[in-house]
N, C-alpha and C positions, 0 to 999 in steps of 0.2 A: 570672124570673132577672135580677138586677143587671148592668148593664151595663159595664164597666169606662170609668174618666176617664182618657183620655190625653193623656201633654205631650210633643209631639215640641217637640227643641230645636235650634236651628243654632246652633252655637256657632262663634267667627269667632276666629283668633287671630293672635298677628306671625309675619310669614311668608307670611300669605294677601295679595293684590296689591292686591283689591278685594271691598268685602263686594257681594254675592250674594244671588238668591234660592238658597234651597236647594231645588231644584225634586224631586228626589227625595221630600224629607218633603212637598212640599206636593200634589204626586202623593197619596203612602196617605194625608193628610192627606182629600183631598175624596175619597177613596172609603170610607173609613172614615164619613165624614157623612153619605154616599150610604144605605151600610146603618144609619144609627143613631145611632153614636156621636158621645159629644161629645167631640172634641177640640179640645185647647188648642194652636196652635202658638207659640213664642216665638222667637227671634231676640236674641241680645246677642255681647258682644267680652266674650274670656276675663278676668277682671279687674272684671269689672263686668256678674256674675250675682245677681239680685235672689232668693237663697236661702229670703227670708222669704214673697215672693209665691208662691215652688214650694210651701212648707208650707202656705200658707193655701189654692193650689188641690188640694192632697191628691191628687195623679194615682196611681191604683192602677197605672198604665204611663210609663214616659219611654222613650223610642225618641229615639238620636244619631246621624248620622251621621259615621262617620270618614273623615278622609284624613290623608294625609302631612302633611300643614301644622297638623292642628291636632288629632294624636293624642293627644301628653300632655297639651294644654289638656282635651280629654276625659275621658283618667283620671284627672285630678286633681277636676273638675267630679264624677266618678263618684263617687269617694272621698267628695267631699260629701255626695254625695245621701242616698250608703249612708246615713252617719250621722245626716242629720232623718230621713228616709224608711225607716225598716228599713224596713217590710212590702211597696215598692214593688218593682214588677219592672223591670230596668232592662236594656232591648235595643240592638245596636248595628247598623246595617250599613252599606251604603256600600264603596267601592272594596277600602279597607285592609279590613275583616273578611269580605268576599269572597272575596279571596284569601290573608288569615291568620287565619282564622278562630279554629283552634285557641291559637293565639299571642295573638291580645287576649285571650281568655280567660284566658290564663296569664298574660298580664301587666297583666291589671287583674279583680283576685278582684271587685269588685265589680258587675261587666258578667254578668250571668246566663245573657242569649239572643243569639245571633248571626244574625240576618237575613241570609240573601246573596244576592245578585242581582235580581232583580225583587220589590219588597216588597211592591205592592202585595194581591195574595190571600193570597200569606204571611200578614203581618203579621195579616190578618182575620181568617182562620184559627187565630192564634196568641192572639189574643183569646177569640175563643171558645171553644178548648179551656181558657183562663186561668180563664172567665167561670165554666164547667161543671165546672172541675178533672177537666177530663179529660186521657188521657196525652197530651204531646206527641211522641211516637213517631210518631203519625201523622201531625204536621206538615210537610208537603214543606219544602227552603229554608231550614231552621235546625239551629242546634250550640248545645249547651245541655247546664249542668251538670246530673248526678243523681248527690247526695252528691258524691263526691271524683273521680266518671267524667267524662269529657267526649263526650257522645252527637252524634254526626252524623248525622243525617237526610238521605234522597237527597236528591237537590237537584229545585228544583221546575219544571215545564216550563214554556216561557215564555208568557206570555198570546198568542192569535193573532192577536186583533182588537180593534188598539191606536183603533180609534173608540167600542169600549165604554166605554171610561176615560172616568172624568169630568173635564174641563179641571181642571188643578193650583187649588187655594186660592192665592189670593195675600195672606194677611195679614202674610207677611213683606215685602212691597210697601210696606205702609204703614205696620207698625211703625218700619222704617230709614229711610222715606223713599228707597228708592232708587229713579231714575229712568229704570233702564235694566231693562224685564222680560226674559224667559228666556223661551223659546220650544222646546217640543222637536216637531219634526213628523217624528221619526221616530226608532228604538231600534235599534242596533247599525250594522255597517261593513259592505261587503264586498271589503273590501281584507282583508291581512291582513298586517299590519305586525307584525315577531316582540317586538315589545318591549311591544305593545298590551295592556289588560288589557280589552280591551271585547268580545272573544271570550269571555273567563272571565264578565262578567258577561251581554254578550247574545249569545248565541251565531248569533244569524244577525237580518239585516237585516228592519225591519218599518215598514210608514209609516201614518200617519196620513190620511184624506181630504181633500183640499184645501178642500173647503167649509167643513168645520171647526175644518181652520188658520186661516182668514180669517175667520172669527166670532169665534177668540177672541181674534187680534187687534185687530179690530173693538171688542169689549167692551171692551178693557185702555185704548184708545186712547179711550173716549167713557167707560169709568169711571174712569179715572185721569190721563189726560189728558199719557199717557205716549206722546215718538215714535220712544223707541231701542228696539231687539230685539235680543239676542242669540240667534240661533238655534244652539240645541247641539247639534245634531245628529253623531254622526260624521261624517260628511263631506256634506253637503247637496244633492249632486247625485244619489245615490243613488235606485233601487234601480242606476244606471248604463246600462243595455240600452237608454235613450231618454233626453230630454231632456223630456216631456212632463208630465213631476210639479211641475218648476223653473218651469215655463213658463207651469204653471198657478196656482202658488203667485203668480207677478211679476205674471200677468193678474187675478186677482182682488184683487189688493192694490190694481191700477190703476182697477180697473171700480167698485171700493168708491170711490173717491176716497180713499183710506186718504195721510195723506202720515206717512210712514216713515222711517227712516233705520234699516240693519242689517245685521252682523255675523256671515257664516258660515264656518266650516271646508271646504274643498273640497282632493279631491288638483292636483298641477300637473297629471295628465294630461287634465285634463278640460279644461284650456282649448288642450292640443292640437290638439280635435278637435272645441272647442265650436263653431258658426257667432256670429260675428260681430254679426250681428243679436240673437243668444241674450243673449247680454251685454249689449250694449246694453239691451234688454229689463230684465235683472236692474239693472240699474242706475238705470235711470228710475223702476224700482220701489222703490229707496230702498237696493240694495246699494253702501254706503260701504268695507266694510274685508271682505277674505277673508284668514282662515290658512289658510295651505299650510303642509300638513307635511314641507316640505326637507330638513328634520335631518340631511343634510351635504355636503358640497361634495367628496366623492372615495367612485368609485364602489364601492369595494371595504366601507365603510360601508354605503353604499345596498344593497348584498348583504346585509349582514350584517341589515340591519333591514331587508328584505325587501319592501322599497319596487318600485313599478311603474314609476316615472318615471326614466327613465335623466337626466343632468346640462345633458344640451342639450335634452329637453323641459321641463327644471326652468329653465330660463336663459329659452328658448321663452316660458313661463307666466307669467314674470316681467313678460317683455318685453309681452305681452298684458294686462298689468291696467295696467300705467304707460302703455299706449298709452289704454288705457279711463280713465284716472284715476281708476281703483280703488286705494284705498290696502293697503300687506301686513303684514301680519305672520306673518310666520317661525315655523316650530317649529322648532326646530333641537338638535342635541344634538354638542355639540363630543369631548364624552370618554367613550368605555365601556373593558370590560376590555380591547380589546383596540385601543385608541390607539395608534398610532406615530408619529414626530415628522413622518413623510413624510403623514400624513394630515393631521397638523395642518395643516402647510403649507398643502394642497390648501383645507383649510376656512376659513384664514384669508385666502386670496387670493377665495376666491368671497364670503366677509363683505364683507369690503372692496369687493371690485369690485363690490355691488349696496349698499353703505352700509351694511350690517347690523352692524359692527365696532362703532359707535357705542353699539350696547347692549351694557352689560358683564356682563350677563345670559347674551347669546348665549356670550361667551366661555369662564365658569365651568360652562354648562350640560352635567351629567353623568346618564345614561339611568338613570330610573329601572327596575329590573328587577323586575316584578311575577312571583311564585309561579308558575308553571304555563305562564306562555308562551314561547313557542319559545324568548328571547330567554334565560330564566333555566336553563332546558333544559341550553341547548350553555355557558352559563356555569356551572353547577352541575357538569357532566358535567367540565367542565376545572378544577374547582377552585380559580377563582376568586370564589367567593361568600362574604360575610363572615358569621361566627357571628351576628353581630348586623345588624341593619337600621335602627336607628334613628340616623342618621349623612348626614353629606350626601352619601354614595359607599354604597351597600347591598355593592359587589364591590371586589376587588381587582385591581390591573393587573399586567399578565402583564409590563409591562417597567415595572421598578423607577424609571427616570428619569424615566417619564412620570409617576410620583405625586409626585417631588419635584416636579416642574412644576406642575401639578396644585395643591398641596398654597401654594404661593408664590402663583402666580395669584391663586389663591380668595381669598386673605388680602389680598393686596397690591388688588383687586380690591373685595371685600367687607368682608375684615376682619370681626374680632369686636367690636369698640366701638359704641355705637350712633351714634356719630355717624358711624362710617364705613358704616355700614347706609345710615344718612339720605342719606349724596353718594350711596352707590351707585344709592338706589330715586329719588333724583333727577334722578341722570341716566338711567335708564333709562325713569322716565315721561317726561323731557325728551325724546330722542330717538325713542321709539317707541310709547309706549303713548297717550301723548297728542299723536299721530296721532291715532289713532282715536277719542281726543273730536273733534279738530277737525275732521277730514271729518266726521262726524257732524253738526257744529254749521253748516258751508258748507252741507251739503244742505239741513239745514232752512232758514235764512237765503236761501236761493234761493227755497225753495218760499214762504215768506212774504211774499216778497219786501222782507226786511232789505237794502237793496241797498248802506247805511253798514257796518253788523254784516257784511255778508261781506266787505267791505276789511277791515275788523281782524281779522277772523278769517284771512285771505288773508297780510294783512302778519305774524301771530302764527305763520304755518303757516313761511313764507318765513324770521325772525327765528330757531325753534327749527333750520329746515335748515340753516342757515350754521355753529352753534353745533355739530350732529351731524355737518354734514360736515368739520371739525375734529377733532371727539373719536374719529371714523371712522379717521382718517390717522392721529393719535397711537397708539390702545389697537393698530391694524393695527402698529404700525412695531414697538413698545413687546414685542408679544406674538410677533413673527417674530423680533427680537431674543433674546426668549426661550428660542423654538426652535431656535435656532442655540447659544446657550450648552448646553441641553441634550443637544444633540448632542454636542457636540465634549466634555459632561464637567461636571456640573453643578457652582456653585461661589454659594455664599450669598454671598458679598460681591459675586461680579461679577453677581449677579443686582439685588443692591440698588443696583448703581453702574449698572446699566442703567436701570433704572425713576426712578433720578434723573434721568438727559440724558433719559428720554423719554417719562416718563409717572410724573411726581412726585405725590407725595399734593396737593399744593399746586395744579397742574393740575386735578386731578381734584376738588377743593371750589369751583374757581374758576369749571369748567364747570357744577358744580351751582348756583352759586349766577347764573349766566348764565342759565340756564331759567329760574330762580327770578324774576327781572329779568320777564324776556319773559312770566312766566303773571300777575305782577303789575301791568303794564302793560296786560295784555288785559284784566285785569277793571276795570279805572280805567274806560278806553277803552268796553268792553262799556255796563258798568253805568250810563254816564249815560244810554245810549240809552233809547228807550222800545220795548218788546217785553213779548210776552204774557209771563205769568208761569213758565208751564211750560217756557217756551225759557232762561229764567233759571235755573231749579232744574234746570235741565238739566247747561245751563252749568258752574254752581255741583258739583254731580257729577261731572261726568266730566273737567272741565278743573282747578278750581281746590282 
C-alpha cells in the first residue's frame, strides 16, 4: 500500500512578535518518521511561500497550524494550494481549530480536515485511513467534511506516556536559522485560569522524564550549537505537590556541564513558597527570564480570571526574582467585557509602580476569549460576545465608555499606519522583550567569561532602563489622564489635547528611535569584539 507524502507547514505572519519553532508540527513531524513516513517540513513568512517548490514536492497531505495571529495568512495560503493541488488533502489544527473547529471549516471551504488537540496519533491515524480509503468515522480528534455535512468525531484521549514521543524534528531550526530552540518538558496546567484554552486542548497536566529532557538538550546544544531555551511549558513548576521535577531538571543541566541560558512560564505563587536555595539553583542552571501570569493589578479581575495568587503574593514574587536578578516578563490583560474605570485605575498604578507601563503592549492588551472556557461561558451567558471573532476585541463591554477608551488607546497607542506599528513594536522590544535577549546574552558572557562583552551588555541593559523608565512615567500619567476624562464624560477633542501635553505622537517616535540609538551602539561595540560565533548569531537574533 502507498504511503502518503506529507508537507507540514508553519506559516509566520505580521502580528507574530518572533518567528518560532513550531514545535507542535515538529512533535507529528518525528513521529510520523518514527512509523514510516516521509515528511517534508517547511517554515516561511506569509508573502514569501515558494508555491512552485510545494508543486514539485507533490505532498498528497499538507497539515497547518492555526492561531490568532496568522489565520487568514492561512486561508489565503489554503486558497492557493486548493488551486495547484486539487487532489491534496489539506488539514488544520492548532489552538484556533481546536476550539472552532466547525468555524474554520466554514470559513475556509478549502481546509478539508480539522485536527484538535493532541496531533500527534491523530494525525497517524488520519493517514492511514487516507492511505487505505477507509472511513474516517473512526478517526478519534477530527471534524471533517462528507459532501455539504460537517462530521465531528469524539474527541481523542490524551497520550499517557509523554516519554514514548519521539523528541520534536528540528528542521525548522535550521531552515530560519533561529537560535533560540523550544523546549516542551511537559503538556498541560494545573492551575485553572478561566480565560485558558489549554484545558480545552490538554485536559489535565503530563511531564516528560528528566533524563530525557536533558539529552535533548544536550543534543540541540552539541548539534546546533545553540545556548537559549525557551521552555513552553504551561507553567514549569508543575505537577506543583513538590519542587523535586525543577530541581532535577536545574541538576542535571549542571552535572551535564550544559551552559544554558532559559526562559520559563511559572505562577507568582510558587515563589511564595519556593525555598530560596531552590532559586538559586534554577538560576545557576541558566534560568534568565520567568513569565508570570499577573494579568491584573485589582483583585476583583483576578476573580474573574480565576487566578490563585492574591495581589500581595503577586507584589511578594515580584519582589523575589528582582532580589534573584531574574529578569519578568508579565502576562497581563488590561481590558475584558467587564472593565471598569476603577479597575483601570488599579492596573495602571500596579504597571507603573513595578515599570511595566513602559510597554504599550501591556496597556492595549485585551483577553482573548477562547470557545468553551469558563471565561467565554459567563461572557456568552451575559451577552457580551461578538457575532464575529476575527477583530482585535472577540466581545463587547458591558460599559459603553470603556470601548470609547478602549477604542482611542488602541489607535493612539498602536494605530493602523505601518509606521505606527513600527514605533509601537519598537518600543515595546525596546522596553521589555529585549530584556530578555539581554539577560540572556549577560549569562552567557559570564559563563564564557566575555568579561568586556558583559560591560556592554551591562551599559546596553542600564541605557534601554533609563529610556523605559521615562516612557513608564509618561504612557502611566498619559493613560490615568485618560481614565479620568472617561469618567467624568468622554470627549474626542479633550482626549486629543490630552495625549498632546502628555504623551504625543512625536514622543512616542522619539522613544522609538532612542532604543534604536542604544541597540545600534551595542552591536558597533559588540561586533568588534572577538567571541565565538554562535554567541554572535545569537546576538544578532534576539537583540538586534
Amino acid at each position: 500500500m502507498k504511503k502518503s507524502k506529507i508537507l507540514l507547514i508553519a506559516l509566520y505572519c505580521d502580528g507574530m512578535w518572533q518567528i518560532h519553532e513550531e514545535i507542535g508540527i515538529c512533535y507529528i513531524a518525528s513521529y510520523l518518521r518514527k512509523h514510516g513516513y516521509e515528511v517534508i517540513l517547511k517554515s516561511c513568512e506569509h508573502g514569501a511561500i515558494d508555491y512552485d517548490d510545494i508543486v514539485r514536492i507533490a505532498p498528497d497531505v499538507i497539515g497547518m497550524p492555526i492561531y490568532d495571529a496568522n489565520k487568514l495568512g492561512v486561508y489565503e495560503a489554503c486558497a492557493v494550494l486548493r488551486r495547484i493541488l486539487p487532489e491534496s488533502t489539506i488539514c488544520a489544527g492548532g489552538a484556533v481549530p481546536t476550539c472552532y473547529e466547525k468555524d474554520v471549516l466554514k470559513e475556509c471551504r478549502e481546509i478539508d480536515i480539522v485536527v484538535k488537540g493532541e496531533g500527534e496519533v491523530t494525525f497517524l491515524e488520519l493517514i492511514a485511513q487516507l492511505d487505505s480509503g477507509g472511513a474516517l468515522e473512526c478517526v478519534q480528534g477530527i471534524v471533517f467534511r462528507q459532501g455539504n455535512d460537517i462530521i465531528t468525531n469524539v474527541n481523542r484521549p490524551l497520550i499517557h506516556d509523554m516519554n514514548a514521543l519521539p523528541p520534536p524534528s528540528r528542521d525548522i531550526l535550521e531552515q530560519m536559522n533561529i537560535k533560540v530552540a523550544q523546549i516542551s518538558t511537559s503538556r498541560g496546567c494545573t492551575a485553572h485560569c478561566s480565560f485558558c484554552a489549554s484545558k480545552l486542548y490538554w485536559t489535565k497536566w503530563r511531564g516528560r522524564g528528566v533524563d530525557q529532557i536533558i539529552d535533548e538538550i544536550n543534543y540541540i546544544v552539541a548539534r546546533y550549537r545553540i545556548r537559549a531555551f525557551n521552555f513552553i511549558d504551561g507553567s514549569f513548576e508543575d505537577p506543583g505537590n513538590d519542587f523535586n521535577r525543577i530541581l532535577g531538571i536545574a541538576n542535571g543541566i549542571l552535572d551535564r556541564g550544559l551552559v544554558i541560558a532559559y526562559y520559563v512560564h511559572m505562577r507568582a505563587e510558587f515563589f511564595n513558597k519556593a525555598p530560596s536555595d531552590l532559586i538559586e539553583k534554577l538560576k545557576k542552571s541558566g534560568l534568565v527570564t520567568v513569565c508570570i501570569g499577573i494579568e491584573s493589578g485589582d483583585a476583583d479581575d483576578l476573580r474573574l480570571y480565576n487566578k490563585n495568587a492574591s495581589l500581595d503574593e503577586i507584589d511578594r514574587a515580584i519582589s523575589v526574582l528582582k532580589k534573584h536578578d531574574i529578569n519578568i516578563d508579565p502576562g497581563f490583560i488590561n481590558f475584558n467585557p467587564y472593565t471598569t474605570v476603577d479597575r483601570l485605575k488599579k492596573n495602571i498604578a500596579f504597571l507603573e509602580k513595578h515599570g511595566f507601563a513602559s510597554n504599550p503592549d501591556y496597556i492595549i492588551k485585551s483577553s482573548r476569549i477562547y470557545r468553551g472556557t469558563a471565561l467565554y461561558k459567563k461572557v456568552a451567558m451575559d451577552g457580551l460576545m461578538r457575532d464575529t471573532e476575527v477583530c482585535e476585541c472577540s466581545f463587547i463591554f458591558a460599559d459603553d465608555k470603556i470601548k470609547l477608551l478602549y477604542e482611542y488607546v488602541f489607535l493612539h497607542l498602536k494605530g493602523g499606519h505601518p509606521s505606527d506599528v513600527s514605533v509601537f513594536r519598537a518600543i515595546c522590544h525596546g522596553s521589555s522583550f529585549n530584556s530578555v535577549g539581554i539577560c540572556c546574552m549577560k549569562r552567557l558572557f559570564q559563563q564564557f567569561l566575555h568579561s568586556e562583552a558583559y560591560e556592554i551588555a551591562v551599559d546596553y541593559e542600564k541605557g534601554c532602563r533609563h529610556i523605559s523608565a521615562q516612557v513608564n512615567t509618561n504612557i502611566a500619567l498619559w493613560f490615568k489622564e485618560m481614565l479620568n476624562l472617561a469618567e467624568t464624560g468622554w470627549d474626542k477633542s479633550m482626549a486629543d489635547k490630552i495625549s498632546f501635553d502628555h504623551l504625543p505622537k512625536t514622543y512616542l517616535k522619539d522613544a522609538a528611535t532612542s532604543f534604536q540609538y542604544q541597540k545600534e551602539r551595542l552591536k558597533k561595540q559588540l561586533f568588534k569584539l572577538e567571541m565565538e560565533n554562535d554567541l554572535k548569531e545569537l546576538l544578532q537574533y534576539m537583540i538586534l
